[in-house]
TORKOL-4160 file (C-alpha; in steps of 0.2 Angstrom, whole numbers, padded with zeros to 4 digits, m for minus):
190
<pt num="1" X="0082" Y="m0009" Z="0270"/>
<pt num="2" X="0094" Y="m0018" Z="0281"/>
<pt num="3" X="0088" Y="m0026" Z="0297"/>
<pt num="4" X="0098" Y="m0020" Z="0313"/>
<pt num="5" X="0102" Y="m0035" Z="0322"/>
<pt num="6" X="0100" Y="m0031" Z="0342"/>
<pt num="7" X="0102" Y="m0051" Z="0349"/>
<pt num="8" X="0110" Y="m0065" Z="0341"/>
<pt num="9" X="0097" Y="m0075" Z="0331"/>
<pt num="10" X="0095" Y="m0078" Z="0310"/>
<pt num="11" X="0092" Y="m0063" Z="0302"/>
<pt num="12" X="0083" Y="m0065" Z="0284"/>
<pt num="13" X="0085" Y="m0049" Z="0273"/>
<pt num="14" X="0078" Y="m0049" Z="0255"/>
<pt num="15" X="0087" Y="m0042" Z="0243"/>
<pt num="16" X="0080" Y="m0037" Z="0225"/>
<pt num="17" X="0084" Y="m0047" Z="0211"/>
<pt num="18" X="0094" Y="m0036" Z="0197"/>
<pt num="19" X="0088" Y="m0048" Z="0185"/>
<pt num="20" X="0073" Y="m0043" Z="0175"/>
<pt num="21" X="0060" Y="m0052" Z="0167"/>
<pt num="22" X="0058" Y="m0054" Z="0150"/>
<pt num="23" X="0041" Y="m0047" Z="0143"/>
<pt num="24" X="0033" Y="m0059" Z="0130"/>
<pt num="25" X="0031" Y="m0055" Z="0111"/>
<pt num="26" X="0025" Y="m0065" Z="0096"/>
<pt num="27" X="0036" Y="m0077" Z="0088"/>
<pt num="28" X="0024" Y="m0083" Z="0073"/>
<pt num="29" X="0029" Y="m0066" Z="0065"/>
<pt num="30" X="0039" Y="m0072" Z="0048"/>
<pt num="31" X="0047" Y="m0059" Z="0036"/>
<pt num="32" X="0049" Y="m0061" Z="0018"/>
<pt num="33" X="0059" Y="m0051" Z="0007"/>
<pt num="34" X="0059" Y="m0051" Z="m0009"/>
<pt num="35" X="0053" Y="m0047" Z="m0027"/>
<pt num="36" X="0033" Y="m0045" Z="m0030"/>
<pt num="37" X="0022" Y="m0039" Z="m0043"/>
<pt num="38" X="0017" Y="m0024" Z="m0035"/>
<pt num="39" X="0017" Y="m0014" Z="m0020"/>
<pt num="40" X="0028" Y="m0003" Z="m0010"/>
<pt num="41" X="0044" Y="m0002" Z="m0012"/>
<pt num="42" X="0057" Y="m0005" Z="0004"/>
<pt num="43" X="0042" Y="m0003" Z="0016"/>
<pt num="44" X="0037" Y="m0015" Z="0030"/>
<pt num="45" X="0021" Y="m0019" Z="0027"/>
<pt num="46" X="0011" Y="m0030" Z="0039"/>
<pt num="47" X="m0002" Y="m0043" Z="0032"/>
<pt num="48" X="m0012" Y="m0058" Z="0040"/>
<pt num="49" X="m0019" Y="m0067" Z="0025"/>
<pt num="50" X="m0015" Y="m0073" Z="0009"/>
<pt num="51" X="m0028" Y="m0065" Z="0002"/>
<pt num="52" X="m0022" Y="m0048" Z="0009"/>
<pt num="53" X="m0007" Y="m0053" Z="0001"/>
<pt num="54" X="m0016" Y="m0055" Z="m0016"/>
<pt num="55" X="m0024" Y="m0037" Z="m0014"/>
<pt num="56" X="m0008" Y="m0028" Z="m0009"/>
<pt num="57" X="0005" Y="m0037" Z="m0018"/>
<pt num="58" X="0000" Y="m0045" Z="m0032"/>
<pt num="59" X="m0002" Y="m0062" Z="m0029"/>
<pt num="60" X="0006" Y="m0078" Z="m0036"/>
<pt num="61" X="0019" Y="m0071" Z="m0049"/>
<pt num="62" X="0029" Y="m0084" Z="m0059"/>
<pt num="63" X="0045" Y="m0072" Z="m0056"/>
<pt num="64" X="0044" Y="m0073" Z="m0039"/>
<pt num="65" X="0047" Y="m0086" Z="m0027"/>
<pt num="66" X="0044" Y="m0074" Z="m0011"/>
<pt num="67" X="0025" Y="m0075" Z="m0016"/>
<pt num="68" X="0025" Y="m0095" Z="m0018"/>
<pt num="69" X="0033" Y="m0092" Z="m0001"/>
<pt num="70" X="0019" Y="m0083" Z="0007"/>
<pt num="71" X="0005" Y="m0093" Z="m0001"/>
<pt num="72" X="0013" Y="m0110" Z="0009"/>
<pt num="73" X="0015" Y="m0097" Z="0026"/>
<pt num="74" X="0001" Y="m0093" Z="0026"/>
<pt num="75" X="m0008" Y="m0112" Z="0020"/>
<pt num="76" X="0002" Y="m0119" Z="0033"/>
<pt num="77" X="m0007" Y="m0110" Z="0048"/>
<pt num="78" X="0005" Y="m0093" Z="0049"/>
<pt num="79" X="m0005" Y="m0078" Z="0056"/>
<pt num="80" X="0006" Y="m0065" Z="0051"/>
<pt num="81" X="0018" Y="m0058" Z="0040"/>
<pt num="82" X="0029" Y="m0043" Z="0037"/>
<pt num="83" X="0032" Y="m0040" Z="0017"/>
<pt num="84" X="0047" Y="m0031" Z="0009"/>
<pt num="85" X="0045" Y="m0028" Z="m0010"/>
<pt num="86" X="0061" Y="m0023" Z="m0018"/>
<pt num="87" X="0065" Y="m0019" Z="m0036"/>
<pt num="88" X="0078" Y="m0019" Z="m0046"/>
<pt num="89" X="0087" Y="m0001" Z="m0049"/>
<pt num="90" X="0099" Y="m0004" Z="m0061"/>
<pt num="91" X="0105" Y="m0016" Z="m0075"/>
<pt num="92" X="0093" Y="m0025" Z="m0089"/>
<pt num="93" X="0077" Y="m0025" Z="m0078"/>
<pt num="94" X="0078" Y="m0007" Z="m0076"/>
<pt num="95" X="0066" Y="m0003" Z="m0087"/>
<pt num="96" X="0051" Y="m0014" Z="m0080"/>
<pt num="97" X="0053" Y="m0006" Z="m0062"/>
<pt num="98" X="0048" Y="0010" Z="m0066"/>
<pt num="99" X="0031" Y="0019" Z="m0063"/>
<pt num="100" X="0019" Y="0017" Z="m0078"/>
<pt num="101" X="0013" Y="0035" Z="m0083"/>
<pt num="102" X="m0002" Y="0040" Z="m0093"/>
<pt num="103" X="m0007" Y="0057" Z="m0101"/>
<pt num="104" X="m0026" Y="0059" Z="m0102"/>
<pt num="105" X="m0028" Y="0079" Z="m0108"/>
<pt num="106" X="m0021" Y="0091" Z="m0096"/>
<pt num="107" X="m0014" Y="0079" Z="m0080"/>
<pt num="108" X="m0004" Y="0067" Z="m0079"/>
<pt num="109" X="m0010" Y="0048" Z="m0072"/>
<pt num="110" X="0005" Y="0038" Z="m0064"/>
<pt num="111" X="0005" Y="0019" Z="m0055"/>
<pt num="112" X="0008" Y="0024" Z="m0037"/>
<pt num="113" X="0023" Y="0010" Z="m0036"/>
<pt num="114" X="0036" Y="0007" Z="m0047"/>
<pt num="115" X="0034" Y="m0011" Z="m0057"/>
<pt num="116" X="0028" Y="m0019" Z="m0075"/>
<pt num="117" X="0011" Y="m0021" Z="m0067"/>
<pt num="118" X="0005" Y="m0002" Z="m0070"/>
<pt num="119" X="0008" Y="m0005" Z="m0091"/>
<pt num="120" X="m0009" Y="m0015" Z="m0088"/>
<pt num="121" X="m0019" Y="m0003" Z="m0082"/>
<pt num="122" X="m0031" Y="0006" Z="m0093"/>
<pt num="123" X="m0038" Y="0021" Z="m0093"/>
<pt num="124" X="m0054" Y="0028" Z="m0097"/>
<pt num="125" X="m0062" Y="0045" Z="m0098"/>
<pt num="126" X="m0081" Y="0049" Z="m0101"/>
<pt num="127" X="m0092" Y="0064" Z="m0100"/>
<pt num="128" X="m0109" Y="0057" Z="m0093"/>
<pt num="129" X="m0109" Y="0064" Z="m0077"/>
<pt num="130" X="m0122" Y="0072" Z="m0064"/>
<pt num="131" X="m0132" Y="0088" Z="m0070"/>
<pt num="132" X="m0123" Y="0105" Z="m0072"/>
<pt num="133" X="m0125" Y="0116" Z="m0057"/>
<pt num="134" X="m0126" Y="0133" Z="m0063"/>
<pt num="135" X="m0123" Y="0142" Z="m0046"/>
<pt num="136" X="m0104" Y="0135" Z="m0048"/>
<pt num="137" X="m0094" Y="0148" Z="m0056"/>
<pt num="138" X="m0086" Y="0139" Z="m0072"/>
<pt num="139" X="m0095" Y="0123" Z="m0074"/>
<pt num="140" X="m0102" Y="0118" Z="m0091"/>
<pt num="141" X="m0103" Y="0104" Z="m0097"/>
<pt num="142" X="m0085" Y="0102" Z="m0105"/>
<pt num="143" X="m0080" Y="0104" Z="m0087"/>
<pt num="144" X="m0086" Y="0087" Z="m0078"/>
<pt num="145" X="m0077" Y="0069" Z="m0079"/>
<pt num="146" X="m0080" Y="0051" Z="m0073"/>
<pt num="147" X="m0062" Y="0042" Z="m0073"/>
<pt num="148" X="m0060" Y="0023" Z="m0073"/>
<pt num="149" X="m0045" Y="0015" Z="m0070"/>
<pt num="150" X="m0044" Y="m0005" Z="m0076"/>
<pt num="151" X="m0034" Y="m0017" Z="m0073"/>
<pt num="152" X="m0033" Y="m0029" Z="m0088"/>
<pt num="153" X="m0023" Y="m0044" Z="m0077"/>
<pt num="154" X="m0037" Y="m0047" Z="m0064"/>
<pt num="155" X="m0050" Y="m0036" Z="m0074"/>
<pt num="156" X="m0054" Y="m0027" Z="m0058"/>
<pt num="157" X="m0059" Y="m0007" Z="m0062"/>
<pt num="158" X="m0059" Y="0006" Z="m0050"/>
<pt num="159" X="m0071" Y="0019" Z="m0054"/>
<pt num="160" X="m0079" Y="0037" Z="m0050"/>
<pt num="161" X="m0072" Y="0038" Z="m0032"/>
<pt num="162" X="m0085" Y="0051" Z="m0026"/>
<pt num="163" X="m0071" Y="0062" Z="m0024"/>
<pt num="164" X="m0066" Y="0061" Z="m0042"/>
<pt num="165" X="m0083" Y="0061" Z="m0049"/>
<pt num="166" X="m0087" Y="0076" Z="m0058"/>
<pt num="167" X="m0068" Y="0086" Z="m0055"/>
<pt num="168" X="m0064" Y="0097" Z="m0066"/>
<pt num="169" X="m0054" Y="0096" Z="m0082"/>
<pt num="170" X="m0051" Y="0115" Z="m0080"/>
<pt num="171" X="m0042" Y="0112" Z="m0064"/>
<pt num="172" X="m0028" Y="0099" Z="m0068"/>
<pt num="173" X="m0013" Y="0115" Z="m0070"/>
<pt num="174" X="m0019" Y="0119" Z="m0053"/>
<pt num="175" X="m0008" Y="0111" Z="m0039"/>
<pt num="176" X="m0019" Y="0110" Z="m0024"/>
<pt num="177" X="m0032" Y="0099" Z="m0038"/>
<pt num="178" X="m0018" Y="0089" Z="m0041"/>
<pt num="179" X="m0014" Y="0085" Z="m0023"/>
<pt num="180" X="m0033" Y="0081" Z="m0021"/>
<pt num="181" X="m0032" Y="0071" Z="m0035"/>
<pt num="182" X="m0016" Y="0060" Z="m0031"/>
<pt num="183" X="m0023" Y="0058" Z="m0013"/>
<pt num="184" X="m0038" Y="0050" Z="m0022"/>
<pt num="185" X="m0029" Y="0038" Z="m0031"/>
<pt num="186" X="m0018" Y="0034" Z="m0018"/>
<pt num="187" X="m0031" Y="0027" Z="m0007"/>
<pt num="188" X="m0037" Y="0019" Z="m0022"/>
<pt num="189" X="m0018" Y="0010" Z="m0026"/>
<pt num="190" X="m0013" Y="0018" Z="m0037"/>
């Protein structure tokens, strides 16, 4: 507010700046885009060790020099990284970067990101599961499932989620059991 001057004298009046400061923001982010063995596809995704790296992407990949890049980021002290797998869509590679698919008896299995990767998965059915409650309409015990999925590169398997322990074979035409079911598998990777 202006100062009304009644006498001669100095008058100070502040006037606010219309410059603004800058807020602070981290500058150690690094982004890598590039080709990777597996993980999404064209999603941003945020990691802060190479070994997070490792369990979302794949790890070192001869046919990748984004994931040789990574591995030096984050040997050389980096904190964090923003990862962008891309693929190729078209032309001779084509054929690696779509989704592996696997038909165990009525549903269909598929890799939850696009790649050569998911042609090592294994998949294994087996019938020893928990005893037949008989107040459940329907269950027998043709009816109950374990499901293992390995992965024959690093040997890891996923097993029996408890969610898809014991689901039933009679369910995989039903659509809500298959929502359920990819649900499962995407928490799981795949």
């Amino acid at each position: 507010m202006p100062v009304a001057p009644t006498f001669p004298g100095v008058y100070i009046e502040e006037v606010p700046s219309g410059v603004r400061t800058i807020t602070g923001v981290a500058t150690s982010i690094t982004a890598f885009v590039g080709f990777a063995l597996r993980g999404p596809v064209n999603e941003p995704t945020r990691i802060q060790s190479f070994a997070e790296f490792e369990r979302r992407f794949g790890g070192l990949w001869i046919d990748s020099s984004m994931s040789f890049a990574v591995q030096q980021f984050f040997l050389n002290g980096g904190g964090d990284a923003v990862i962008v797998r891309v693929i190729h869509t078209a032309g001779s590679n084509a054929q690696q970067d779509t989704k592996a698919t696997f038909a165990i008896g009525g549903f269909k299995l598929e890799a939850r990101n696009e790649g050569s990767w998911g042609s090592n998965l294994r998949v294994r059915v087996d019938y020893d599961t928990r005893p037949i409650d008989t107040t459940i309409p329907g269950e027998a015990t043709t009816t109950l499932f374990n499901l293992s999925i390995k992965d024959m590169t690093t040997g890891v398997v996923e097993s029996t989620d408890p969610q898809i322990h014991g689901m039933q074979r009679a369910g995989a035409n039903d659509a809500a059991y298959q929502a359920a079911y990819r649900s499962c598998m995407r928490r799981k990777g795949f």
